[in-house]
MIFIDO-667578 format. One line per 2 residues: for each residue x, y, z of N, C-alpha, C. Coordinates in steps of 0.02 Angstrom, whole numbers, always signed. Example, Ala and Ser with C-alpha at 12.3 -4.5 7.8 and 13.67 -1.06 7.14 Angstrom:
BEGIN
+660 -284 +390 +615 -225 +390 +660 -165 +390; +642 -112 +354 +684 -53 +357 +645 +2 +394
# end
This chain:
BEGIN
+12257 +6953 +5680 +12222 +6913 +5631 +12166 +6876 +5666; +12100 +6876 +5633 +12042 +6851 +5667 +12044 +6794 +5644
+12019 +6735 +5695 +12017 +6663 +5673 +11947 +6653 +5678; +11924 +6604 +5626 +11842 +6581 +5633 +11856 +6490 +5651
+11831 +6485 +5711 +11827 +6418 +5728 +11790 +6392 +5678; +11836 +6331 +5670 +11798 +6283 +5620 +11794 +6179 +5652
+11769 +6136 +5625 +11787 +6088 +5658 +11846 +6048 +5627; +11838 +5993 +5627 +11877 +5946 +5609 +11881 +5920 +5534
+11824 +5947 +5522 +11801 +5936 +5447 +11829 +5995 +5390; +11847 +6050 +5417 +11860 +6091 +5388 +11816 +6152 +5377
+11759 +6169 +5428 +11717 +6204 +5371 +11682 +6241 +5448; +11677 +6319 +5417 +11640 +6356 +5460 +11587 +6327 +5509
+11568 +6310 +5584 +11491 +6291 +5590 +11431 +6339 +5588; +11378 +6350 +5583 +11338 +6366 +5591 +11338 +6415 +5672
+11291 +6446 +5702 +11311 +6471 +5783 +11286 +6381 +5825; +11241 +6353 +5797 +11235 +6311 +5835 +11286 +6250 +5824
+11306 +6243 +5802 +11373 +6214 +5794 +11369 +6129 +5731; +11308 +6164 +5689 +11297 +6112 +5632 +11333 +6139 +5592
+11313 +6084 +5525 +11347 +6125 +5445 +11295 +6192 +5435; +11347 +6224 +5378 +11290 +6269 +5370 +11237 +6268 +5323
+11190 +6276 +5324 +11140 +6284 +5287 +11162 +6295 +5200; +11129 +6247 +5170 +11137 +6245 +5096 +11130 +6290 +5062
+11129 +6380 +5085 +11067 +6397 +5036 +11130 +6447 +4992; +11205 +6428 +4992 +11265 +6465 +4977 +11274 +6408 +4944
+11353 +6421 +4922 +11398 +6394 +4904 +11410 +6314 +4926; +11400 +6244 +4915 +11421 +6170 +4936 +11463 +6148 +4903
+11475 +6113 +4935 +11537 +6063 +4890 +11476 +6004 +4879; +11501 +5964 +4839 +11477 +5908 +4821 +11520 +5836 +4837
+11510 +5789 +4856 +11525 +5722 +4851 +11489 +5668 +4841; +11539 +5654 +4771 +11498 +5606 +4733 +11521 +5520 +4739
+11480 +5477 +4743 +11485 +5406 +4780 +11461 +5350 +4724; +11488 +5312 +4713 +11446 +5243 +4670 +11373 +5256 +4712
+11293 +5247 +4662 +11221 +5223 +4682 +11222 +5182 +4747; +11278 +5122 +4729 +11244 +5074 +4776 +11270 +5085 +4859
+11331 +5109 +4853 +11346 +5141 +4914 +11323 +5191 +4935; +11298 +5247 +4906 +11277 +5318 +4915 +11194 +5289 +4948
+11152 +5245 +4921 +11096 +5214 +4944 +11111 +5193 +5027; +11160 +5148 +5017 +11179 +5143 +5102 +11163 +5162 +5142
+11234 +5222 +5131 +11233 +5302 +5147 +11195 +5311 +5174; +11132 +5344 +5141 +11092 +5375 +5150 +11036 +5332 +5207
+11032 +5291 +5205 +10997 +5228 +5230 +11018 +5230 +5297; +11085 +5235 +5325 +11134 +5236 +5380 +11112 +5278 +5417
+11115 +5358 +5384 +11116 +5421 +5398 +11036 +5433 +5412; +10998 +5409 +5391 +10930 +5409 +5420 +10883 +5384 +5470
+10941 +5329 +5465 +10907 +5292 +5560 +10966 +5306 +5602; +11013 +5345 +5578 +11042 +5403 +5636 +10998 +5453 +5652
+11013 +5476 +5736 +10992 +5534 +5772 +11024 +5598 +5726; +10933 +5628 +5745 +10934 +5708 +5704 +10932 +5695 +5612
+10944 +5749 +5603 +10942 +5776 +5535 +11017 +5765 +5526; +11041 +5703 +5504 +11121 +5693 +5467 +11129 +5717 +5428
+11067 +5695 +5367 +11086 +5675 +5297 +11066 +5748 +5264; +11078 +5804 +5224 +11078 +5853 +5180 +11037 +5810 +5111
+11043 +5876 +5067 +11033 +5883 +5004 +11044 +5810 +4970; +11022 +5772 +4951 +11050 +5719 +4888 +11023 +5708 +4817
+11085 +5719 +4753 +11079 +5721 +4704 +11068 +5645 +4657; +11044 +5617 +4638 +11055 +5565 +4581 +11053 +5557 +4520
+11113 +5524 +4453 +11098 +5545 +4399 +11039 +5521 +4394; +11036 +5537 +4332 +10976 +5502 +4257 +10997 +5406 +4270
+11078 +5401 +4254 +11068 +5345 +4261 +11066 +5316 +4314; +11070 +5339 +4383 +11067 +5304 +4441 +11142 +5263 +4446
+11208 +5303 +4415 +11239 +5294 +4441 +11278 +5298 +4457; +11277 +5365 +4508 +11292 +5394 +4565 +11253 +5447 +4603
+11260 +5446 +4670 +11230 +5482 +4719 +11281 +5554 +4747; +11251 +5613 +4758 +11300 +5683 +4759 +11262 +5683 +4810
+11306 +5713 +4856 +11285 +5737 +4937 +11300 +5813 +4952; +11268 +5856 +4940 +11301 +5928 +4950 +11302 +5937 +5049
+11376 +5952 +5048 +11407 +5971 +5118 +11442 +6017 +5102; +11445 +6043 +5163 +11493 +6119 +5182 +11537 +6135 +5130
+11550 +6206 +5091 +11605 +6209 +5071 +11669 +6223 +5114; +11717 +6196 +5065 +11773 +6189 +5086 +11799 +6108 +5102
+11738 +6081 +5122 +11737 +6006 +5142 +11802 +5984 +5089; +11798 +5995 +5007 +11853 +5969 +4945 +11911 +5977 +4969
+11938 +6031 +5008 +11996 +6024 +5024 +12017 +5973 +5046; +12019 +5935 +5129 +12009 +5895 +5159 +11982 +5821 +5136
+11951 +5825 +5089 +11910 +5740 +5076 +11964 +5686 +5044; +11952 +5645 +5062 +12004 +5590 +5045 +11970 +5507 +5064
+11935 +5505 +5039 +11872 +5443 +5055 +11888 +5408 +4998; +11931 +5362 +5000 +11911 +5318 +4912 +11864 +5285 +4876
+11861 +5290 +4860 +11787 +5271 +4784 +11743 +5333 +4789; +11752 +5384 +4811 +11721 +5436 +4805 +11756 +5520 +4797
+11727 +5560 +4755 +11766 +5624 +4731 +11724 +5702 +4774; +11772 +5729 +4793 +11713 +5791 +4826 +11735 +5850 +4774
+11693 +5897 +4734 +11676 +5964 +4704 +11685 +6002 +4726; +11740 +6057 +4747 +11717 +6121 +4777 +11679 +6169 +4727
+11630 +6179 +4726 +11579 +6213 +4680 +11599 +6291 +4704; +11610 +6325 +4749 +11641 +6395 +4769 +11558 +6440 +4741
+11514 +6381 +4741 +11424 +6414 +4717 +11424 +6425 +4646; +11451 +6400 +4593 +11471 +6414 +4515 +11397 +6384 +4511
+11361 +6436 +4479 +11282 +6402 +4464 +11258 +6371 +4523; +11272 +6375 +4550 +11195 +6331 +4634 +11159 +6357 +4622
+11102 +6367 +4650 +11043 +6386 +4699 +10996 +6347 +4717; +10995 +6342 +4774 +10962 +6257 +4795 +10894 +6281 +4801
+10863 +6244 +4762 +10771 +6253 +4755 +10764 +6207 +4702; +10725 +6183 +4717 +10679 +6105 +4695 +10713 +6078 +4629
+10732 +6132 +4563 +10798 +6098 +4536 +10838 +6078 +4518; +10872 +6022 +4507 +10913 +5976 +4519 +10987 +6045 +4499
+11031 +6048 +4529 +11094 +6075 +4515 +11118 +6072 +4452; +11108 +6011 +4428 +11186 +5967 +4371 +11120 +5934 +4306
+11122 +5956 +4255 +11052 +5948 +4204 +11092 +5843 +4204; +11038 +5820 +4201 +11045 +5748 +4203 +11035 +5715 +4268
+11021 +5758 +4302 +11018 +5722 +4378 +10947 +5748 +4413; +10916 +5716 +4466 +10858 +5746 +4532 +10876 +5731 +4581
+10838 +5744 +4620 +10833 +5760 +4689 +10808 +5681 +4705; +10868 +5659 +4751 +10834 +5611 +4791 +10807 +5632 +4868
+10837 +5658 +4901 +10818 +5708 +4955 +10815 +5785 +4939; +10774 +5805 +4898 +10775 +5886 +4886 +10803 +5935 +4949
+10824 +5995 +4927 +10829 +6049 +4979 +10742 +6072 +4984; +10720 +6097 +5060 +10653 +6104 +5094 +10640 +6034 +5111
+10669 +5972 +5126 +10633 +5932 +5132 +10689 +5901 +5193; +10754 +5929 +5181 +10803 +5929 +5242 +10835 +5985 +5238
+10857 +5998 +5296 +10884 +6081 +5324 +10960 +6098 +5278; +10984 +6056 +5335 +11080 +6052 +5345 +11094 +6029 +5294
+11162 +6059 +5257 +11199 +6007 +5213 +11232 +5962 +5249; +11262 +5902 +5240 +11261 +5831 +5264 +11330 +5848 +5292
+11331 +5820 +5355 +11402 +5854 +5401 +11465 +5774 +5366; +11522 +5811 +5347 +11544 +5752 +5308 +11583 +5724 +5354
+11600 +5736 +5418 +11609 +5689 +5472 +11559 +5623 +5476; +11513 +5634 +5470 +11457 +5598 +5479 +11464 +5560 +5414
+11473 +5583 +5364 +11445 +5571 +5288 +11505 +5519 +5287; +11561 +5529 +5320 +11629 +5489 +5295 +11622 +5431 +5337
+11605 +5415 +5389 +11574 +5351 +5426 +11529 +5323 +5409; +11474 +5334 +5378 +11429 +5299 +5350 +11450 +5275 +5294
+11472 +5317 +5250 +11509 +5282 +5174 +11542 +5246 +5196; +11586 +5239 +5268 +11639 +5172 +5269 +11608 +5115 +5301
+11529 +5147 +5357 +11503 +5056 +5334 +11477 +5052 +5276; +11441 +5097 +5244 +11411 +5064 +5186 +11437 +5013 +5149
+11524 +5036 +5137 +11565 +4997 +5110 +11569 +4930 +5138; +11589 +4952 +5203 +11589 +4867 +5237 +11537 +4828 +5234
+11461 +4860 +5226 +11410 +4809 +5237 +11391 +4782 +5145; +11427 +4830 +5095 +11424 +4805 +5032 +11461 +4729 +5026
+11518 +4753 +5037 +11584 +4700 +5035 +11551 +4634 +5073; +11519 +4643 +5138 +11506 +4589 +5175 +11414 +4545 +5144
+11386 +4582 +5104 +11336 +4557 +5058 +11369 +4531 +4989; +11428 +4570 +4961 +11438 +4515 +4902 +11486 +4460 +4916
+11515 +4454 +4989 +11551 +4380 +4993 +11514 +4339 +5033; +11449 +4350 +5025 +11399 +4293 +5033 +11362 +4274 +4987
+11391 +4303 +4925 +11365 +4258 +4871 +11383 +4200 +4856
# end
């Protein structure tokens, strides 16, 4: 039986040992706006290309992060739900996946889908740095 190394996250890497490229099948994980803003915020004054694909509704509120499939198996982050989409309707080009929603970071404008190792540490400061802004009100 052939094994395909995968990481810790659950999910095939790439040969260079990123996520793989969006242009298949993602899962989705979806986050409250104001944390998913964080997020993203976190993941951008991190080294390299962290952050993937990001979705936002109409109403702004919530933020979808497309990462690796398979990532749904494995996810267990609370206040947030991951999609295994298995590619049911994808195709990542300009857009939006889900009718009611856009592109806050379009695909062509970042490579990688968002490595959810990465994605699951930032959502947990985001959280902490939420929590620690509303008990200074």
């Amino acid at each position: 039986m052939q094994t395909t190394s995968s990481t810790t996250a659950g999910y095939a890497p790439t040969p260079d040992g990123g996520p793989p490229l969006p242009d298949g099948p993602c899962d989705l994980v979806t986050v409250p706006a104001r944390q998913g803003l964080e997020a993203v915020d976190i993941l951008r004054r991190g080294a390299g290309d962290a952050v993937g694909p990001v979705l936002h509704d109409d109403g702004c509120d919530t933020l979808g992060f497309l990462v690796p499939p398979g990532t749904a198996a494995a996810w267990d982050v609370p206040g947030s739900t991951c999609t295994e989409t298995d590619g049911r309707g994808m195709s990542l080009n300009p857009e939006p996946l889900v009718e009611g929603s856009d592109w806050l970071l379009p695909p062509g404008e970042v490579d990688l889908a968002t490595d959810p190792v990465v994605l699951r540490a930032a959502l947990g400061e985001a959280a902490r740095l939420i929590e620690a802004a509303d008990n200074c009100r």
